[in-house]
TIMAR-112961 format. One record per residue: x, y, z of N, C-alpha, C in turn. Coordinates in steps of 0.05 Angstrom, whole numbers, plus 5000, padded with zeros to 4 digits. Example, Ala and Ser with C-alpha at 12.3 -4.5 7.8 and 13.67 -1.06 7.14 Angstrom:
<nodes>
526448865156524649105156526449345156;525749555142527349795143525850015157;
</nodes>
This chain:
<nodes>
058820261487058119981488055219951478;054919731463052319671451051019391462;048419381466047719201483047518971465;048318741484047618481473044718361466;044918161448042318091447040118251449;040018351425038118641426037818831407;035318871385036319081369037519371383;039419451362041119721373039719871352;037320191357037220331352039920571347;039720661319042720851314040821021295;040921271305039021511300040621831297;039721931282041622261279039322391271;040822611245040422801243041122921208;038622871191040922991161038523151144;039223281123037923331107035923171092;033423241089031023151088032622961053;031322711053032822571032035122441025;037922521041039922451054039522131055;040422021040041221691042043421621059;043021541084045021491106046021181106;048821121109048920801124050320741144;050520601157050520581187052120231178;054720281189056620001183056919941207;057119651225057919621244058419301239;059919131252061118941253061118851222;058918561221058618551194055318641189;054818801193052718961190052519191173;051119211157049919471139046819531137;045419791141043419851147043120181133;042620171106041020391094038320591102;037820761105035620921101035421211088;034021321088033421641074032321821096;033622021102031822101121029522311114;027522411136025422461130024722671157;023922871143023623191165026523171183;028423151165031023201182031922951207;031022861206032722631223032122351207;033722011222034021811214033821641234;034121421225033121191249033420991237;035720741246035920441236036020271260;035720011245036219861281037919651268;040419581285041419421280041119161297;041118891287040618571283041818541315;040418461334041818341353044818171352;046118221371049018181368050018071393;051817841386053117701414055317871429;056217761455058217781460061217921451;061718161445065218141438066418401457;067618241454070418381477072918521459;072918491434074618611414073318891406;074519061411073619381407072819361365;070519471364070019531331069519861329;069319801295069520101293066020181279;064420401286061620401274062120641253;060920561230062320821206058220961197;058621241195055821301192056121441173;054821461147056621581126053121691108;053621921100051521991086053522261072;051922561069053822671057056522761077;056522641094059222641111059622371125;061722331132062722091152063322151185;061922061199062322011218063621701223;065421661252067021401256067421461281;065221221289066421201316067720931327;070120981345071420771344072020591379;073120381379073320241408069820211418;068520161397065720011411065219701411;064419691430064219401449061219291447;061019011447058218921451057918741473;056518841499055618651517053318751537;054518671564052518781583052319081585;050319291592050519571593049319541630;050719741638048819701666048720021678;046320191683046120451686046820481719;047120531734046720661763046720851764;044820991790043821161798044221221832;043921381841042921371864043821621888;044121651905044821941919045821801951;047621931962048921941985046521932012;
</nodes>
């Protein structure tokens, strides 16, 4: 799940130069990476309850699928 209203940081891992993009809803977000890793932020996003699919594609494809945009809520705590 990706949080609402909010840029979503989406960050890895590629060969120094590696032109990566990062697809999500109607979203596209290019970069190159640099000393081996990457880093984009994607556009704050409303509400959806319809599962999407995030595609991360540089010289390989990653796809991740059934992601959601809304509330995130962490808990913690001990007995």
């Amino acid at each position: 799940m990706l949080l609402r209203d909010a840029r979503v940081p989406v960050c890895g891992i590629a060969r120094d130069g590696e032109k990566i993009t990062v697809k999500f809803a109607s979203q596209a977000v290019t970069t190159v990476a640099s000393n081996g890793a990457w880093k984009v932020w994607l556009k704050p996003m409303k509400v959806c309850t319809v599962p999407q699919t995030m595609t991360v594609q540089g010289d390989t494809t990653c796809t991740i699928t059934h992601v959601l945009v809304g509330d995130v809520w962490v808990g913690s705590g001990h007995r």
